[in-house]
N, C-alpha and C positions, 0 to 999 in steps of 0.2 A: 643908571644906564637905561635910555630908552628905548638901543636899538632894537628894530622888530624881530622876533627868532623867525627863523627860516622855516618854512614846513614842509618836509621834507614831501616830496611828491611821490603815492605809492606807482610800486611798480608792476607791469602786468610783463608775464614769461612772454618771451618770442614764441613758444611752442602757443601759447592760450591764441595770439595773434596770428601762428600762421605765418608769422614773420620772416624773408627770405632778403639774402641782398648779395648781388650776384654780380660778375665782371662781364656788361654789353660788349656786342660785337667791336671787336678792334682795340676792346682793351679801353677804350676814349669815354663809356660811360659806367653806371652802375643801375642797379634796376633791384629798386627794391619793390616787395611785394607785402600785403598787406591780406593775405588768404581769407582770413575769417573778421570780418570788419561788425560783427554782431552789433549792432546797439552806439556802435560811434559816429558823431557827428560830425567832425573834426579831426585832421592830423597833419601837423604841421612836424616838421623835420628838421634837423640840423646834421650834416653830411662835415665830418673830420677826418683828413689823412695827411699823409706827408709825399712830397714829390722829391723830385731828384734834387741830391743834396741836403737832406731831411729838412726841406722847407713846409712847415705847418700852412695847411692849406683847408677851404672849407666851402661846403653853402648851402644855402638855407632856403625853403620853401616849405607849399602846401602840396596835398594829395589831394584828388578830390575824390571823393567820399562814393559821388552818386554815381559813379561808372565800376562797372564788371571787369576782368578783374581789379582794385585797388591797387594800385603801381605809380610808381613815376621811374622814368630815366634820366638819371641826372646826370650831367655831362661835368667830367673831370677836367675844367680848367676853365678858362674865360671867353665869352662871343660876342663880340659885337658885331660887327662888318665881317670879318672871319674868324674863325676860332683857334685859339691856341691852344692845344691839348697837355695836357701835364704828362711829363714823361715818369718813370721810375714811381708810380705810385703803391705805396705799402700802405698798412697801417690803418685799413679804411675802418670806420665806427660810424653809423649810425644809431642818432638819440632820435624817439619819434615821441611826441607831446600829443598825446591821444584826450579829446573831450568826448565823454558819453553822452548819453540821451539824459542823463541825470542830473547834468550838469558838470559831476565829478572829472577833475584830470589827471590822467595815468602817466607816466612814463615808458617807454620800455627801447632797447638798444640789440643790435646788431652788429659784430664785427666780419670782416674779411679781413685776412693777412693780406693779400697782394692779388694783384691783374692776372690771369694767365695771357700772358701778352702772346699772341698769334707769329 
């Protein structure tokens, strides 16, 4: 058997990061935060929850690094010409794929139960 073993990617605490993720105005985005960004070059994101009628939903970007504070607002559904907002969202997880100055890449995740929808 050749297949390659997985290596499991260590993980750094939300608390180490400073790590926050939080329901934007109206309920339509989330706003993760990224407080102590010490020695990272990199952090790319993967954003999971479920919408109305526990439809798995998801997405995916970058942070960027070199702006005060470390944040992105990710918007809860799809845009193109206009937006469709996900209604009934629960379940929210953030995975963030953190690269250091050393090369090395961390892992580390954040949940939210639910929206406080306004």
């Amino acid at each position: 058997d050749t297949t390659p073993t997985e290596i499991p990617i260590p993980t750094i605490s939300a608390e180490d990061l400073d790590l926050t993720i939080e329901a934007g105005p109206l309920g339509r985005t989330v706003i993760v935060t990224v407080g102590n960004p010490e020695g990272i070059t990199a952090i790319e994101y993967e954003l999971s929850y479920t919408s109305e009628g526990d439809v798995p939903r998801g997405a995916i970007g970058q942070i960027d690094v070199n702006k005060k504070p470390v944040r992105a607002e990710i918007t809860l559904g799809t845009c193109s010409d206009t937006c469709h907002y996900d209604k009934g969202v629960a379940n929210i997880k953030v995975v963030l794929k953190i690269t250091k100055e050393d090369g090395n890449i961390y892992q580390a995740e954040a949940t939210l139960d639910s929206l406080e929808e306004e």
